[in-house]
C-alpha positions as CSV (number, residue, x, y, z in Angstrom):
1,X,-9.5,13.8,21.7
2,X,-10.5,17.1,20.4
3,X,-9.4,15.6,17.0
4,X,-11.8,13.2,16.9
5,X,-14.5,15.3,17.7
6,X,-14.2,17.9,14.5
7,X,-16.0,15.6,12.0
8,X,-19.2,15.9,14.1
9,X,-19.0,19.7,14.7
10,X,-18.3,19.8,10.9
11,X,-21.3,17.9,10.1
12,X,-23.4,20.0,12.4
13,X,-22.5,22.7,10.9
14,X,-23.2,21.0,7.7
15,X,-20.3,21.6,5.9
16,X,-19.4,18.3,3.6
17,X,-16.3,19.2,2.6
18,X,-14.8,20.3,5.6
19,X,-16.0,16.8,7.1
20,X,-14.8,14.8,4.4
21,X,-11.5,16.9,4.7
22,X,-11.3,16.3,8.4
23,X,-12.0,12.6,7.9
24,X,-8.8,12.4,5.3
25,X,-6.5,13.8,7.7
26,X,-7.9,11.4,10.2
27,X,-7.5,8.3,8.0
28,X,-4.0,10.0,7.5
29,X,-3.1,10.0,11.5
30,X,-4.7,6.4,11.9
31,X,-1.9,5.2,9.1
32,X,1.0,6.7,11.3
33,X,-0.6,5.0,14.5
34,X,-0.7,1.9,12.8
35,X,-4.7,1.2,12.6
36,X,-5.3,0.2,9.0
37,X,-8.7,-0.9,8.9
38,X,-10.1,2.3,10.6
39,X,-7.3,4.7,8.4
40,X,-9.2,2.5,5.8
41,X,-12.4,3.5,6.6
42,X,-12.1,7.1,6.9
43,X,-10.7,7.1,3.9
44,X,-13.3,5.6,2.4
45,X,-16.0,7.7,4.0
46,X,-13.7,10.9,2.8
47,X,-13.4,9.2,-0.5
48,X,-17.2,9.1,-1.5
49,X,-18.0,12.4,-0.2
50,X,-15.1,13.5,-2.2
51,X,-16.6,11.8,-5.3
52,X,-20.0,13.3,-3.9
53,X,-18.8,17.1,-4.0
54,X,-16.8,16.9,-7.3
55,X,-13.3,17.9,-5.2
56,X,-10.4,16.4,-7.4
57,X,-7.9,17.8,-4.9
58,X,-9.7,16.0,-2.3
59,X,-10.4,12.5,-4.3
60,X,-6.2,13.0,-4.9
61,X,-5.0,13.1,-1.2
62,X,-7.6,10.0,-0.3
63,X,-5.8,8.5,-3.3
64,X,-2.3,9.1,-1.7
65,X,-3.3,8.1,1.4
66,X,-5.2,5.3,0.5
67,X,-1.5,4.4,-1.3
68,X,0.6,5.3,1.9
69,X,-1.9,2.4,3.8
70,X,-1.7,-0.3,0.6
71,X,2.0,0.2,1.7
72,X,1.5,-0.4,5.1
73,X,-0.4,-3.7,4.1
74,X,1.9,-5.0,1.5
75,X,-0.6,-4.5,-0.8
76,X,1.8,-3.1,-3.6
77,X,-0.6,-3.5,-6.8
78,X,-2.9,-1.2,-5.1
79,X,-0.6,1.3,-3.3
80,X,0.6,1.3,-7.3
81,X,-3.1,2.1,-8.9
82,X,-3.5,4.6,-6.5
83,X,-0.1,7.0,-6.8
84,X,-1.1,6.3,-10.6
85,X,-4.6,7.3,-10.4
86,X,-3.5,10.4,-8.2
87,X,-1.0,11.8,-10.3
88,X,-3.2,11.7,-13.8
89,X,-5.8,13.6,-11.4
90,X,-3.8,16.0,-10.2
91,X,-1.5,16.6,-13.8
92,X,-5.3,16.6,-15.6
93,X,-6.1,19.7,-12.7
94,X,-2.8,21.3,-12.9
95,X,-1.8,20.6,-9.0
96,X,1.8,20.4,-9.2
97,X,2.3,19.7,-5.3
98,X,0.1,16.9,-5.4
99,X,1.5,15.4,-9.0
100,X,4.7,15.6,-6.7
101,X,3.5,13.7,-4.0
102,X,2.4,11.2,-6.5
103,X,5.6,10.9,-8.0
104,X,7.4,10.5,-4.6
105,X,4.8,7.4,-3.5
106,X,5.3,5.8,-6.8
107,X,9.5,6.2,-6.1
108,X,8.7,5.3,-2.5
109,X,6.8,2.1,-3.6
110,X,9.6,0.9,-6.6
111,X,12.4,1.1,-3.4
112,X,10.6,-1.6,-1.3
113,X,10.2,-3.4,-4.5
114,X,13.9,-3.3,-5.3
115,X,13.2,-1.8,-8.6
116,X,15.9,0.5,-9.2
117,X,15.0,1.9,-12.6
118,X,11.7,2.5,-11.8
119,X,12.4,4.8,-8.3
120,X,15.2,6.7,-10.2
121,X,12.5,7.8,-12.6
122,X,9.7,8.7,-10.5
123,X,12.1,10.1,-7.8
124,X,13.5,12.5,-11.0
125,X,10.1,13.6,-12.0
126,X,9.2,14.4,-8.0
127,X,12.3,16.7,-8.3
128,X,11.6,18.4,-11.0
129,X,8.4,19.2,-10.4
130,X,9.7,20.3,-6.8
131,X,12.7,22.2,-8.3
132,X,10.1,23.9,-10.7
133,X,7.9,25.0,-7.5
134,X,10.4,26.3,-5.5
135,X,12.7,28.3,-8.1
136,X,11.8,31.4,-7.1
137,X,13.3,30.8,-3.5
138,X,16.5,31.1,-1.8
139,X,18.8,27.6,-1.6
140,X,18.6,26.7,2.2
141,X,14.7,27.2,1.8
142,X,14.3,25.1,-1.3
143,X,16.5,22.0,0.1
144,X,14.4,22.2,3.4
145,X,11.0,21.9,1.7
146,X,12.4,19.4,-0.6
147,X,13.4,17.4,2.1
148,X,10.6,18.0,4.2
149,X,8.2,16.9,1.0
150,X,10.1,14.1,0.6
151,X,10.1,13.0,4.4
152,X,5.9,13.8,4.1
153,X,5.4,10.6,2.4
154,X,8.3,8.0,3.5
């Protein structure tokens, strides 16, 4: 309940990008609960305000999200465009964790499609860029996030 009241006590505190923020994560939720066309909506609302504000990190997450709901509807040439659009994005901003993300949905998306290939790649390129964030830490800490990030977007 209190969840669904934050994107009018952000936008009475007028802050745009919080409330286009809060809206993503929303859209995000309504994907696990299984309501498309409102997920679809919020992220669409998020989306413009996104485009609105100039926040590429922002516009990249709508992106994945609006990939992770494509899924949900079968829609694979979209959930596609979008994991593609999100990872130029975030390699032209230099967010690794998001270019990862990407990767992973793109993998995600070429298992459902049987394309074997295809998910070996991408699934690579989302460890490396994983293995390259985490190198600093210790083992059982880097195989936990890795699994976590993984588990983020199945």
């Amino acid at each position: 309940v209190i969840l669904e009241k934050l994107p009018d006590l952000c936008r009475a505190f007028g802050n745009k990008r919080l409330y286009a923020w809060t809206i993503a994560k929303l859209g995000r939720l309504s994907i696990i609960e299984g309501k498309s066309a409102e997920a679809k909506a919020q992220i669409d609302r998020s989306m413009i305000i996104a485009e609105e504000i100039n926040d590429s990190t922002l516009k990249i997450y709508n992106l994945i999200t609006s990939g992770l709901q494509a899924i949900s509807q079968n829609e694979i040439d979209i959930a596609r465009n979008n994991f593609t659009q999100a990872k130029t994005i975030a390699q032209e901003n230099a967010l690794q964790e998001y270019q990862a993300f990407s990767y992973a949905g793109l993998a995600r998306l070429e298992k459902i499609n049987n394309q074997t290939v295809e998910e070996i790649g991408n699934r690579s390129e989302y460890e490396k860029m994983i293995e390259k964030m985490t190198d600093s830490l210790p083992e059982d800490i880097k195989n936990s996030y890795k699994n976590n990030f993984l588990n983020a977007i199945s």
